[in-house]
N, C-alpha and C positions, 0 to 999 in steps of 0.2 A: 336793574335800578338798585343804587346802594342805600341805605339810609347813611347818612354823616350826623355826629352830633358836634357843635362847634361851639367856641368858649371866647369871651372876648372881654379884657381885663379894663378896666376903669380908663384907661389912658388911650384904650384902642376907641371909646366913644367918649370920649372927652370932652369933645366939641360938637358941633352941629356937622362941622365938616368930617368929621374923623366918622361921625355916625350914617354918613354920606356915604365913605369910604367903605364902609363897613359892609350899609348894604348893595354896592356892587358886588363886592369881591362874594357875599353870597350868592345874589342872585345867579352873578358865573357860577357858580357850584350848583346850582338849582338846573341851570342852564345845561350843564353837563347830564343831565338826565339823573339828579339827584335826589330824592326828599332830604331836608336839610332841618335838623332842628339845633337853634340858636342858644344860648347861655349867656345872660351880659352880667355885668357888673355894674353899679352905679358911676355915674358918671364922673372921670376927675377921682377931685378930693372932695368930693361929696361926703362920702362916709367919715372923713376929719372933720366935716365941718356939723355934721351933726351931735358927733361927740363934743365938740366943742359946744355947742348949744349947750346941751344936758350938762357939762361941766358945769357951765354956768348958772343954771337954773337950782341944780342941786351937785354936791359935795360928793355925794355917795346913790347916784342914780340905783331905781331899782334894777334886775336884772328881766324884769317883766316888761319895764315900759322901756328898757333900752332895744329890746328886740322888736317893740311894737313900734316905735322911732325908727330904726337902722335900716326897716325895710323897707320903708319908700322911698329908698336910695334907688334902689334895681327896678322900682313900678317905674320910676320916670323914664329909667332906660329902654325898659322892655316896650315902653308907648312908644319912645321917638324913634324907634329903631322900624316897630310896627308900622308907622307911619310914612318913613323912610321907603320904605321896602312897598306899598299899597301904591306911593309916590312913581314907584318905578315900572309900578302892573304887575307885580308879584301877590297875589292874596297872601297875606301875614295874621295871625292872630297872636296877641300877647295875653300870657296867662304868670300870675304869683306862682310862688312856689302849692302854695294850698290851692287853686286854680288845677294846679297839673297832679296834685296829689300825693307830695312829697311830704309822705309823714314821718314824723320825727321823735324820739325820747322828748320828754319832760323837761328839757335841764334848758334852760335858757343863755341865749349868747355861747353856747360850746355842743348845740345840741350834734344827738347821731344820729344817722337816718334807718331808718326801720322797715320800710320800705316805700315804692312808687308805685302808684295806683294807675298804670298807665290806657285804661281804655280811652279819658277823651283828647291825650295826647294822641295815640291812633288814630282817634275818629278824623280829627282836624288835617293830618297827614294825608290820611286815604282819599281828604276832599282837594288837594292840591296844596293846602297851605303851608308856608314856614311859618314853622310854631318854635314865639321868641317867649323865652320862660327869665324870670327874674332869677337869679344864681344868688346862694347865701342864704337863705330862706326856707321855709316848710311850717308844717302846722303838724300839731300834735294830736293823736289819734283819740282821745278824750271827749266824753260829750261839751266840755268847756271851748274846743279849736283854737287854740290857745296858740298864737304866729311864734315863731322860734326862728331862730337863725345859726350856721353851723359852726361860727367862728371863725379864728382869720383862714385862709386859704378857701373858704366855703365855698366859691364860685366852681373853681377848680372842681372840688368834690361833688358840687350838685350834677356837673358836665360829667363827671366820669359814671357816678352811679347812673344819671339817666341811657348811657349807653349802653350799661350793665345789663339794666332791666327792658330797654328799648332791642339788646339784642342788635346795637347797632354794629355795621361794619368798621368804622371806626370813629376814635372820637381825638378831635382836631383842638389844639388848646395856642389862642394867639395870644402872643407876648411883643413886648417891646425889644428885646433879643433874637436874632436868627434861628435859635433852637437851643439845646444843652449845650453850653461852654464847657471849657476844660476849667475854666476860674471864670470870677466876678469882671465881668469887661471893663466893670468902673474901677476897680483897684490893679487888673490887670490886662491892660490893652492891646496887648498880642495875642490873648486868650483865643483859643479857637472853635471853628466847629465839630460837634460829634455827628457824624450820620446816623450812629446807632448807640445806643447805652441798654443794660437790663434795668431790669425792674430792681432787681435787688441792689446794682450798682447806683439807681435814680435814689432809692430810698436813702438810702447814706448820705449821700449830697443833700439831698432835699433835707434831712435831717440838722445837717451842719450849716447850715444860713443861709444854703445855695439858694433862691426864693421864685425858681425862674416855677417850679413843679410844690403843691403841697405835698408832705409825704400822707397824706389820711385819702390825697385823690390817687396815689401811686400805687396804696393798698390796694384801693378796690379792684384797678386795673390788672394787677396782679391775681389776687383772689378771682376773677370771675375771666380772665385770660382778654381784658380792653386793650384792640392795638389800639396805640397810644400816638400821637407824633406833634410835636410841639415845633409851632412854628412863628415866622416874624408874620406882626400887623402891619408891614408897611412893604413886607417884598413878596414877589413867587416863588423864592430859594423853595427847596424842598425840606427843609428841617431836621428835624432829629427824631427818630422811631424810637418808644421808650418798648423793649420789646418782654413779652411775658414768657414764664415756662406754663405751659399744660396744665391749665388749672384742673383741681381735684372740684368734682362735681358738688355744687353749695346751691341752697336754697337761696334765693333773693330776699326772702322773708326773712327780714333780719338784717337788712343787705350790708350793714356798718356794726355789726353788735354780733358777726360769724366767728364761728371760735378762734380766740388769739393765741392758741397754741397749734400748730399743724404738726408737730413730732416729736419725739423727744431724742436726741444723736447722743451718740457716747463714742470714747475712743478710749481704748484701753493701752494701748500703747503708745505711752506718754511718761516722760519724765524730768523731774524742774530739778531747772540749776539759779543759785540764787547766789547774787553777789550781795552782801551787808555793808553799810558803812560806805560806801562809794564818797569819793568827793563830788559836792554838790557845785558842780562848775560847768563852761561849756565843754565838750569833747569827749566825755568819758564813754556815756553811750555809742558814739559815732565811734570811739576806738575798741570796745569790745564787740559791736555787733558786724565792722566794717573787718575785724580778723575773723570771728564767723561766717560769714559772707565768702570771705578768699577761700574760708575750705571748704566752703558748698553746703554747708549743714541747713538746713530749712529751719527755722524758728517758726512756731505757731503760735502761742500766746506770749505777748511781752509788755508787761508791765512795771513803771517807775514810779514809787508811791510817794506822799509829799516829803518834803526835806525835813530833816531834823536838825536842828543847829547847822555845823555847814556838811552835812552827810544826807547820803539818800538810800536808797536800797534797791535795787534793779533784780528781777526774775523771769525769768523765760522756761517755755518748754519745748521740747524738741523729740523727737520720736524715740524708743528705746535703742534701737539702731545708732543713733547717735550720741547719743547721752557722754560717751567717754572722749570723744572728738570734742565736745563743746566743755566739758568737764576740764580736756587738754585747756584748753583755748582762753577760759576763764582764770585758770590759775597761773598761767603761762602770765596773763596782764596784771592780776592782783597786786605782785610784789613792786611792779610800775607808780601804781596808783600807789601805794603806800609807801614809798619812797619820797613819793611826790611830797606826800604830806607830813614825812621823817614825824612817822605815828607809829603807835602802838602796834602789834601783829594783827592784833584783831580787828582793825581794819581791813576791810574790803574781803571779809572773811567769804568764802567759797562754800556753799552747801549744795546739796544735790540728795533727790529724793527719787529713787527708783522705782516706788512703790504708788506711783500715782495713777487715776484717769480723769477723762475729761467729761463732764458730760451737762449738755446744753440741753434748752429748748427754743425752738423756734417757730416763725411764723409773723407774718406781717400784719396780723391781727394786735400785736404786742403794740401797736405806734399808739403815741399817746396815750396809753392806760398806766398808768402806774402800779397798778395790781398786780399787774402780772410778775414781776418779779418779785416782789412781797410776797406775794402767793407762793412761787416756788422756793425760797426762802426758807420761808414757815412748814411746806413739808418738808425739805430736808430734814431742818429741826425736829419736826415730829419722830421724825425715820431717825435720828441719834447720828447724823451724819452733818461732821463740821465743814466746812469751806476752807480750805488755803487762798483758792485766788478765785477772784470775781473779773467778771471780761463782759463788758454790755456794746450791742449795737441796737439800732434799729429792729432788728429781725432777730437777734436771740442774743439770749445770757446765755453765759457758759461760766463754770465753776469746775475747778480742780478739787478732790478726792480723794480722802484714800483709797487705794485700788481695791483693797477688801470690803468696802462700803460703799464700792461702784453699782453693784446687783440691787442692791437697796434702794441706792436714790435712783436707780430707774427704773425700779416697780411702784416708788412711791409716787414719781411724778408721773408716771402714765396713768395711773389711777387718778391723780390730783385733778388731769389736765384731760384725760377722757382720751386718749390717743397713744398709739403704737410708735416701739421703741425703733430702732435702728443704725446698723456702725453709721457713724460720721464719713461722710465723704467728703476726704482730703480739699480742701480750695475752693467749696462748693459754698454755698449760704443757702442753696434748694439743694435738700434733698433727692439723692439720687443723681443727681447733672454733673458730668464731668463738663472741666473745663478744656478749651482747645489750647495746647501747648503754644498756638502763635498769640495769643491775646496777648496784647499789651500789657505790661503790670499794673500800669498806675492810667486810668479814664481820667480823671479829674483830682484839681486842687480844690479844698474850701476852708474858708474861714467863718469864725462863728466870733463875732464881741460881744456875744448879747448873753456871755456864761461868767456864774461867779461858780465857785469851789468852796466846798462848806466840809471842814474836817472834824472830825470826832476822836480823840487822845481816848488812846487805852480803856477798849472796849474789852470787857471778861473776854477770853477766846474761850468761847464754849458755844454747841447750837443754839442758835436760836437769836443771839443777839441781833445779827445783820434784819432778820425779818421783821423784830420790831421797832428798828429803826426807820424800815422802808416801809409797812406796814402804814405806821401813823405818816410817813409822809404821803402814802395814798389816801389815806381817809381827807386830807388836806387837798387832794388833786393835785399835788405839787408833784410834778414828772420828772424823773431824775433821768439823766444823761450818761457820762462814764461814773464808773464804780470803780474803785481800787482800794482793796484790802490790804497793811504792809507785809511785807515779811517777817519782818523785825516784831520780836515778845518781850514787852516788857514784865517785868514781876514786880506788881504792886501789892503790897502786906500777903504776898507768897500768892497771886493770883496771877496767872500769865493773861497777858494783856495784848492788844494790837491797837493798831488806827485803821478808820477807814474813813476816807475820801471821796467825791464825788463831785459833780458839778449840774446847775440848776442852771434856770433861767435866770437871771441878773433879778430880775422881776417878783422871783419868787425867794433868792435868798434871806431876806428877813422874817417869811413866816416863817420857813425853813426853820432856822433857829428859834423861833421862837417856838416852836413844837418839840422841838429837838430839846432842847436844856433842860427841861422838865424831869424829862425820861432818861437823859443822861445822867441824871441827878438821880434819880428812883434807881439804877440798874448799876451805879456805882462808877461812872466813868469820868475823864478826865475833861478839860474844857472843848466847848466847843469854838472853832476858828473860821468865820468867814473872810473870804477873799475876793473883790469884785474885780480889780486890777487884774484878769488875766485874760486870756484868748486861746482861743482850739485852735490848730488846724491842722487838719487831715489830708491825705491821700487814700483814693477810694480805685481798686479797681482788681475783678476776679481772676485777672494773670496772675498775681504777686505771689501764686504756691508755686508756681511755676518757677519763678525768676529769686531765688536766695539772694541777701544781700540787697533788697530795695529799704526794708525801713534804717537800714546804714545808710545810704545815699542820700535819704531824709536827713538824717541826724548828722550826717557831715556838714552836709547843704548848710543847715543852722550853726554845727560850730566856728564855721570859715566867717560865721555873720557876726559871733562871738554871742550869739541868741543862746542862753540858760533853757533849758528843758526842765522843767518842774517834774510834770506827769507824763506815763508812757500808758496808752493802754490800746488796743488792738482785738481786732477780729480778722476771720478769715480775709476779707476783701476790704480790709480799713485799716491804717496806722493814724493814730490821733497822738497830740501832742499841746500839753497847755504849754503856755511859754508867758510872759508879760506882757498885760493889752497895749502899751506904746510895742511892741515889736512885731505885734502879732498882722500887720499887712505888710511888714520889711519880709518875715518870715513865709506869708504865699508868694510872695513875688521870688524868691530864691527857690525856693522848692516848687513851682511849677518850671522854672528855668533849668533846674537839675535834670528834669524830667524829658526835658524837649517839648512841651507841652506847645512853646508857640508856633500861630500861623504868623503865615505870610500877610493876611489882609487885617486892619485894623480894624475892630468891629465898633460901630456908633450908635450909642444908646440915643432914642431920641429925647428927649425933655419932657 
C-alpha cells in the first residue's frame, strides 16, 4: 500500500460539481489500494474576494486579521470535499492546518513552516480515512496559536512538506494544465508536454512566472528527495515527474528554515573577456556570441549591464583553455561595431583578464530569502575581496574574483555559510551530478512581466558596497532577482566608480528606491533609476554546457524580431534576457520556436 499525498488548486473545486470530480478521481486512488491524503485550496476566487472585503473595510488591513480572514477560504473546501467523499462511502475527515499540526514562524501572510506534528494525521490514516487538510495555513508554535498562512503558492508548499514529513511515496499536484509545459499555453499554444524536468530545472521556471509549480514547494521536494508529478484536474494523461537528486540527509525540524546554503563551488579556471562601449541596438550580442558558437568555445557566465547613452558593455567567461580563441573572436568583431558607429577607437574596446575565478554558493534553500546574498556579500567584504561580476539564479550566486583572492573568499564563505568547499562541476546546478551529453539544451521558455529593474550610477568600486546595497534591501524583505554589475569604471573626483542593476518585483520597486537613495546619498553614488516597462525571458535547461552556441540562437531568435536586449545575465542551466514589456511575449513566442519547443496537439486551458 502506497501512501499518496494530493493537491488540488482553487479551480479544480470551484464548484460543487468540480468538487464532485474531485472526489471520485480520489476515491479511485483509495480504490487502487491507496491511503490518500488530500490538500485543497479555497474555492474559485474565494481568496479574491476576501481580499476585496478587507480592502474595503480597511485601507491598510492588518497582517494578523488578514491571515485570520484568508483561512476560511480552505475550511469551506476541506468540508465540502469531506462531505463529498462520506457521500460516496469513503470515511473522509477534514482538518485546518493547526488541526494536522502545521506549525509555522511568527511572520504572518509569508509565514515558513517549522515543522508537522504529524501523529493524528496517522492515527486517522491507520483508521481507513482520507484526511482532506486545508493547504495555505498553519499555526504558530507559541502559547498565543496564533493562524498563519504561507503566502501565494502555500497550497502547493503545505502538499509538498506534508509528504516530506508523512514520508509519503509520492506527492501528486493537480492543475488546470497536463503537467510542465515547455511555455505558458495561454501566450504560447503549441507549448508542449514534459514527461520529465529536474528539480533544479522546475526551480528556474517556477522562479520566472511559470506559475503551473511554486518554487518554495519545489525546494522542499528537492531538499528531502519528494518525487513530485504534476498533473491535469480534468484528464488521466500521466503528467510530468518533477525529479530530485539524492537528497543529503536534513532533519524535518526546521522543515522550510534548513540551511540555505548546501556548498560553496569555485572554479579556478576561468577567464573574462569584456567588450566596452558596444552599440546599444539589436544584433550585436547575437553577432559576437553566434561567431563564438561557430568555433565551439563554451561561454559560462555572460552578462549585458544596462545601457549607457546608446552604448552597453558585454562580458563573458570562458575556461583558460579558451580565453585566446574567444580573445580571437572578440576583436576580430570590434572593428565591425565601430565602424558601424564611424566612432572613436575606444569603442567597443576588448579587455580580457586572465587572472580570474569563479566562485559561487548554492542551494535551494536561497529561494525567497533575500539574505542570503547579502550575507555572502558582506563576507567577501570582510575578507577584502572585491566582485568584478555578479551571476544570481534561484539555486546560487556566483561572483568573479581575483584568482589570488579565490582561497580567501572560499574560506571565508564556508565559515560564513557552515559548509564544505568544492571545484564546480561543469553544467551541473547539484553538485557533484554530471549532465547526460544527450539532454536537450533548452527544457523550457518563460516569461516574467511582473519585473521592474532598479539601477544604481557609480557605485565606489571597493568591498563592500554591493552588500550594503543588498543588505538593507533584505531587512525590507524585498527579494532581488538578477544582479549585474557593469564593466565599465567611471572616475568620479578620482574614485573609480561602477553601476549595478538588478531587477525586483514590479510590486516591490518603489520601496526599493525609496530605501535605496538614502544610502546612495550617505555612501556617495550617483542617481538611482527605476524602470517598470521591461520583461525577462529565459531559457532554462541542464544540456546547454553541453551544446555551445544556444544563448546565440536566443539572441538571434530576438534580433531577426528587431527585439533590443537591454540586460544579459545567466547561469549554468539559464540564459535570461530583459528586453521591453510590449515585446516581451513577441519575444517567448520566437524563442520557443527557435528551440523546436512545439507539440503537435494544442493544449486547452480550461476557464
Amino acid at each position: 500500500m502506497a501512501l499518496i499525498v494530493q493537491k488540488y488548486g482553487g479551480s479544480s473545486v470551484g464548484s460543487v460539481e468540480r468538487i464532485n470530480a474531485v472526489a471520485g478521481r480520489v476515491l479511485k486512488t483509495v480504490q487502487g489500494g491507496n491511503s490518500v491524503v488530500v490538500v485543497v485550496s479555497a474555492m474559485g476566487k474565494t481568496t479574491d474576494g476576501l481580499v476585496k472585503l478587507a480592502n474595503e473595510i480597511s485601507s491598510n488591513p492588518s497582517r494578523r486579521e488578514m491571515d485570520m480572514l484568508l483561512s476560511t477560504g480552505e475550511q469551506i473546501s476541506i468540508a465540502l470535499l469531506s462531505m463529498a467523499l462520506q457521500e460516496l462511502g469513503q470515511p473522509a475527515i477534514s482538518l485546518t492546518g493547526a488541526q494536522v499540526g502545521i506549525v509555522t514562524e511568527a511572520a504572518h501572510t509569508r509565514a515558513r513552516i517549522l515543522r508537522i506534528e504529524t501523529q493524528r494525521i496517522e492515527q486517522q490514516i491507520q483508521e481507513g480515512k482520507v484526511v482532506v487538510v486545508a493547504g495555505f495555513q498553519g499555526i504558530t508554535s507559541t502559547k498565543d496559536l496564533e493562524i498563519t498562512t504561507l503566502g501565494r503558492g502555500g497550497s502547493d508548499t503545505s502538499a509538498v512538506a506534508l509528504a516530506a514529513a508523512l514520508r509519503a511515496d509520492r506527492c501528486e499536484i493537480y492543475t488546470d494544465v497536463p503537467g510542465i509545459l515547455t511555455a505558458d499555453p495561454r501566450l504560447v499554444p503549441d507549448a508542449q508536454l514534459m514527461t520529465e524536468i529536474t528539480c533544479d530545472e522546475m526551480l528556474e521556471l517556477a522562479s520566472l512566472g511559470a506559475k503551473v509549480l511554486h518554487p518554495r514547494a519545489v525546494e522542499i521536494a528537492r531538499n528531502y528527495g519528494v518525487p513530485l508529478v504534476v498533473l491535469s484536474s480534468w484528464t488521466d494523461d500521466p503528467g510530468t515527474l518533477v525529479s530530485s537528486p539524492t537528497p543529503m540527509a536534513r532533519p524535518l525540524e526546521g522543515l522550510e528554515l534548513v540551511r540555505p546554503v548546501d556548498g560553496v563551488e569555485f572554479d579556478a579556471n576561468q577567464a573574462k573577456v569584456a567588450l566596452l562601449r558596444v552599440p546599444d541596438r539589436p544584433g550585436v550580442a547575437a553577432q559576437l556570441f553566434g561567431e563564438i558558437g561557430r568555433q565551439q568555445v563554451d561561454v559560462d557566465l555572460i552578462i549585458q549591464s544596462i545601457h549607457e547613452l546608446n552604448t552597453n558593455d558585454i562580458a563573458f567567461t570562458v575556461s583558460q583553455e579558451s580565453v585566446n580563441q574567444a580573445e580571437a573572436v572578440a576583436s576580430a568583431i570590434a572593428p565591425t561595431l565601430r565602424n558601424r558607429l564611424d566612432s572613436a577607437p575606444e569603442e567597443a574596446e576588448v579587455m580580457v583578464d586572465r587572472q580570474i575565478a569563479k566562485v559561487s554558493i548554492s542551494g535551494a534553500g536561497m529561494i525567497g530569502r533575500p539574505g542570503v546574498a547579502a550575507k555572502m556579500f558582506a563576507t567577501l567584504a570582510d575578507a577584502g575581496v572585491n566582485m568584478q561580476m555578479i551571476s544570481t539564479s534561484e539555486v546560487k550566486v556566483s561572483c568573479v574574483v581575483d584568482a589570488d583572492q579565490c582561497d580567501r573568499a572560499i574560506d571565508a564563505l564556508c565559515q560564513a555559510f557552515e559548509v564544505s568547499s568544492s571545484p564546480l562541476q561543469s553544467g551541473s546546478s547539484s553538485p557533484g551530478k554530471a549532465i547526460d551529453p544527450n539532454t536537450p539544451p533548452v527544457r523550457g521558455v518563460a516569461l516574467d512581466l511582473n519585473q521592474a529593474r532598479v539601477a544604481i550610477r557609480h557605485i565606489p568600486d571597493r568591498p563592500g558596497m554591493a552588500a550594503k546595497f543588498f543588505g538593507v534591501l533584505a531587512q525590507e524583505n524585498i527579494s532581488v532577482d538578477t544582479i549585474i554589475q557593469s564593466q565599465r569604471c567611471h572616475i568620479i573626483n578620482g574614485i573609480p566608480t561602477r553601476d549595478i542593476a538588478f531587477t525586483v518585483a514590479r510590486n516591490d520597486a518603489k520601496d526599493a528606491r525609496r530605501v535605496l537613495v538614502p544610502l546612495a546619498a550617505e555612501l556617495g553614488c550617483g542617481e538611482i533609476i527605476v524602470d517598470e516597462e521591461i520583461a525577462k525571458v529565459s531559457i532554462v535547461g541542464s544540456g546547454m554546457v553541453n551544446h555551445p552556441g544556444i544563448a546565440a540562437e536566443m539572441f538571434n531568435a530576438l534580433a531577426r524580431e528587431r527585439i533590443n536586449i537591454q540586460m544579459i545575465a545567466t547561469s549554468e542551466i539559464k540564459v535570461s534576457c530583459v528586453v521591453d514589456r510590449e515585446s516581451g511575449v513577441k519575444a517567448l513566442q520566437v524563442i520557443h520556436a527557435i528551440f523546436n519547443l512545439a507539440g503537435t496537439q494544442k493544449i486547452e486551458v480550461p476557464a
